[in-house]
N, C-alpha and C positions, 0 to 999 in steps of 0.2 A: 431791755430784755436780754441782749445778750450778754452785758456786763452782769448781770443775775446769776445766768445759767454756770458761767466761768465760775463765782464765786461758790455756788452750788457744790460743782464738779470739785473747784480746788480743797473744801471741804468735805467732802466725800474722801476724796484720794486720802487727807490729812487723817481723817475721823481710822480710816483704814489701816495705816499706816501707827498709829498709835496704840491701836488696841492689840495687833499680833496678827497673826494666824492661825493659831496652835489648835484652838477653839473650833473655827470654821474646817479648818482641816479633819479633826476629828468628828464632826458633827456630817461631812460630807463623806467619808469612809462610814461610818456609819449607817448612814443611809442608804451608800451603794449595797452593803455586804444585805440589810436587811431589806433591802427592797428586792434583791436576790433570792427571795428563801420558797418560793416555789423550785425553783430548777435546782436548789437544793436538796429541799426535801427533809431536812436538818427535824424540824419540830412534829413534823409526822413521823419520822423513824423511832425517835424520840420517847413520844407519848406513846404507841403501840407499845415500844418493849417494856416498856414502864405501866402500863396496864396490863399486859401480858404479865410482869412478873407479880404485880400486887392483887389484879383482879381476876387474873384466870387468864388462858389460850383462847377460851369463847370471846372475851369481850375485849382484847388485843385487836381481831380484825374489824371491830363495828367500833365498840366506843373509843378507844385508842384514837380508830382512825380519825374518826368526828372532833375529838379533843385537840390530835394534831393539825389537825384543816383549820381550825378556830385561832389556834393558835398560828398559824400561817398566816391565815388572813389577817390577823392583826399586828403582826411583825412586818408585814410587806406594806399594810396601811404606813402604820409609822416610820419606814422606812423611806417611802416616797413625801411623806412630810418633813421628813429630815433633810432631805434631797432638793425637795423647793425652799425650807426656809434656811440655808446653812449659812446663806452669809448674816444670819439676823441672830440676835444671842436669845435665847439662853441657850447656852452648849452642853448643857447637863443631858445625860440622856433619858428618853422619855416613857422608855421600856426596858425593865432588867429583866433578863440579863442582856446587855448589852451585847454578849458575845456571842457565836454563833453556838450552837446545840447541836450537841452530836448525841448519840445514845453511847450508854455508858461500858457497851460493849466492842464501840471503834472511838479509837483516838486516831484520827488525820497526820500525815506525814506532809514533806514535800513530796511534789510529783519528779517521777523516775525521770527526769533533765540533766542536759549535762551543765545548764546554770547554776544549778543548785550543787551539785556535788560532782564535779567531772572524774572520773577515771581515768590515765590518758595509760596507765598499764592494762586495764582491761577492756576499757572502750564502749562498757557504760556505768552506769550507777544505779544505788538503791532508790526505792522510794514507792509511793501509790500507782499502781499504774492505770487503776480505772476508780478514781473516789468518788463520780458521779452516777455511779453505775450501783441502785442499794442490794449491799449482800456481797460487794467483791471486796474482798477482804485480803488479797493477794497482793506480796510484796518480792518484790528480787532478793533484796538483801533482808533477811528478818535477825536482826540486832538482837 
């Protein structure tokens, strides 16, 4: 039995080792970013202004919002499938778009850190300062 299990293990490691990461990695980002999208809020912002602009102000707050929950719910499903199965192939993904969904009237920055952009002449830098917060649209530096 135990000389099984070694052989088992030693080929698992090998099987691993062969194939890459590149796949599993991406399939694992993935998963985290989409299994995130309530506390995002990304696919409800989304679909509101997008029925807002094509179907009226009226149906923005009700069917918008219904389109973007559906669509949530099923981003966040996929997301935690992705998240259970990422060391297992296929690494294609399962839901396009893959990326996260913003509406077309905010594109995301880095946030205002001194990681990301230090100032050491002014003592800090630009960037989002509240992106989880929907409707704060406010930047230090606007490029």
């Amino acid at each position: 039995m135990r000389l099984s299990l070694k052989i088992i293990v030693s080929s698992a490691v090998v099987a691993l080792f062969a194939t890459g990461c590149a796949g599993p990695e991406q399939k694992l980002g993935r998963g985290i970013n989409n299994s995130t999208e309530f506390l995002r809020m990304g696919e409800i912002r989304r679909s509101m202004e997008q029925t807002g602009i094509w179907d009226g102000p009226d149906a923005a707050y009700t069917t918008g919002f219904v389109k973007g929950f559906n669509r949530t719910l099923a981003r966040t499903g996929v997301g935690l499938y992705e998240l259970v199965t990422f060391p297992f192939p296929s690494y294609d993904p399962l839901f396009l778009p893959s990326d996260p969904v913003y509406p077309d009237s905010y594109r995301p920055r880095l946030l205002a850190d001194p990681i990301w952009g230090a100032d050491d002449a002014l003592g800090f830098s630009g960037g989002d300062i509240a992106p989880w917060v929907p409707g704060s649209r406010f930047h230090i530096f606007d490029y």
